[in-house]
C-alpha positions as CSV (number, residue, x, y, z in Angstrom):
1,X,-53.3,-58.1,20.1
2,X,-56.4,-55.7,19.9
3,X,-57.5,-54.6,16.8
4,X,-60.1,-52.6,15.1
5,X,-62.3,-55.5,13.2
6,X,-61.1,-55.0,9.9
7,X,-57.2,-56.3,10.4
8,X,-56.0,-52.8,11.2
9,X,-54.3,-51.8,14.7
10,X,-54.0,-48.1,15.3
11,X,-50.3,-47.1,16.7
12,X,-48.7,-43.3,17.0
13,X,-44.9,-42.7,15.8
14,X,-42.7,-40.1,17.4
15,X,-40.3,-38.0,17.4
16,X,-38.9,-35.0,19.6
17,X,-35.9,-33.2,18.2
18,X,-34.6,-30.4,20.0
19,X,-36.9,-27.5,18.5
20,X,-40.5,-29.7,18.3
21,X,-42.2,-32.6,19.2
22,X,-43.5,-35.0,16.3
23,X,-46.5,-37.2,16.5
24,X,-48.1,-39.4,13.9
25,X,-51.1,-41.4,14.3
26,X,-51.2,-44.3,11.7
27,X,-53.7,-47.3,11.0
28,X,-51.9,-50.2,10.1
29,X,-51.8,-53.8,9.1
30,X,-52.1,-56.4,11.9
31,X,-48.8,-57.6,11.9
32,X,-46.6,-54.2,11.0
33,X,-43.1,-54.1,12.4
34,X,-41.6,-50.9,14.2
35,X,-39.2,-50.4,10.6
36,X,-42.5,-50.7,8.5
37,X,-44.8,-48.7,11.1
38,X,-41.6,-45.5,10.7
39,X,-41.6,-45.8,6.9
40,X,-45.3,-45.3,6.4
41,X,-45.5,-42.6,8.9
42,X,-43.7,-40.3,6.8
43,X,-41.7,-38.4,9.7
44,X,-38.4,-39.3,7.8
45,X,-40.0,-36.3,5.5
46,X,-40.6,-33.9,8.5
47,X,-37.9,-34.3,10.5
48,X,-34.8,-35.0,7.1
49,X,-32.2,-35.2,10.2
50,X,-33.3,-39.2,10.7
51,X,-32.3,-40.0,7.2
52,X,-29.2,-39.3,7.8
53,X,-28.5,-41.3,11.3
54,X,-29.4,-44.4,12.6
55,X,-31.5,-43.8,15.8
56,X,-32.4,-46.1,18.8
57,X,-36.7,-47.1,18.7
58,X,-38.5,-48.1,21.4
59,X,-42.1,-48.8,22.3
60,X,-43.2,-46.6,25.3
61,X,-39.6,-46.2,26.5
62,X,-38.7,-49.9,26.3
63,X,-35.8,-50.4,23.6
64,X,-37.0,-52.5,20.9
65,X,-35.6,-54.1,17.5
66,X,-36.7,-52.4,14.2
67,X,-38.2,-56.1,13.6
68,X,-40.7,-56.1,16.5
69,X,-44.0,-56.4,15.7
70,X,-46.7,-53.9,17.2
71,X,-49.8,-54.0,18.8
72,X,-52.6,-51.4,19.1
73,X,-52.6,-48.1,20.6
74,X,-48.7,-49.0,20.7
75,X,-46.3,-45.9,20.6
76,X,-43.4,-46.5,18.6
77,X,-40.6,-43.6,20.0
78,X,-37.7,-42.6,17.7
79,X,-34.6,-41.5,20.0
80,X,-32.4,-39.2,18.9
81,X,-28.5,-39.4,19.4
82,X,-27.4,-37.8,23.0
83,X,-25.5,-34.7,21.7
84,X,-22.8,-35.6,24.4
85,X,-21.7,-38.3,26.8
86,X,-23.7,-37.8,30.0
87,X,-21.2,-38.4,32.0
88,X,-18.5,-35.8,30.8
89,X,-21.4,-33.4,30.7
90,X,-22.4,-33.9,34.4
91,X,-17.8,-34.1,34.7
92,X,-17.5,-30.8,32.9
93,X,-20.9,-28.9,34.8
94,X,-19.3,-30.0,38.3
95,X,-15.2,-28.9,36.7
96,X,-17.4,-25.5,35.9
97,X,-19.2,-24.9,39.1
98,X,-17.7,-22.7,41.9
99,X,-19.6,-24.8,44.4
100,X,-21.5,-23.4,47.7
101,X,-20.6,-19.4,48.7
């Protein structure tokens, strides 16, 4: 782990919900988990819609627990819940098209 000298890593938490894109630099303990790295970003504040559902986290697109400890520069990504089941979206996009002329 790479820190800044004094015990601190420096990480970014983020967001994108469908109308903007969210993202928070932080300094933070050596040692802060994904859960604790969210809390004391404050996007809970920008973005109220996260309150109310539990969402998937990862760390540069791998999935991760809320438990995980981070490193520096890590980026800790907040995923939103799929709006609908890709797979009867692609079903009802293909039922919808009139296919080639």
């Amino acid at each position: 782990m790479v820190e800044t000298g004094d015990g601190f890593i420096e990480i970014e938490v983020v967001y994108a919900s469908r109308d903007r894109q969210t993202i928070i630099p932080l300094r933070v303990p050596c040692g802060t988990d994904v859960m604790h790295a969210i809390e004391s970003s404050g996007i809970a504040v920008i973005h109220p819609e996260l309150k109310q559902v539990s969402c998937a986290v990862g760390v540069f697109g791998r999935r991760v627990t809320m438990s995980e400890q981070l490193d520096c520069n890590d980026r800790v990504e907040i995923y939103r819940p799929l709006s609908a089941d890709p797979k009867q979206a692609r079903h009802n996009r293909a039922k919808s098209s009139t296919g080639p002329a």
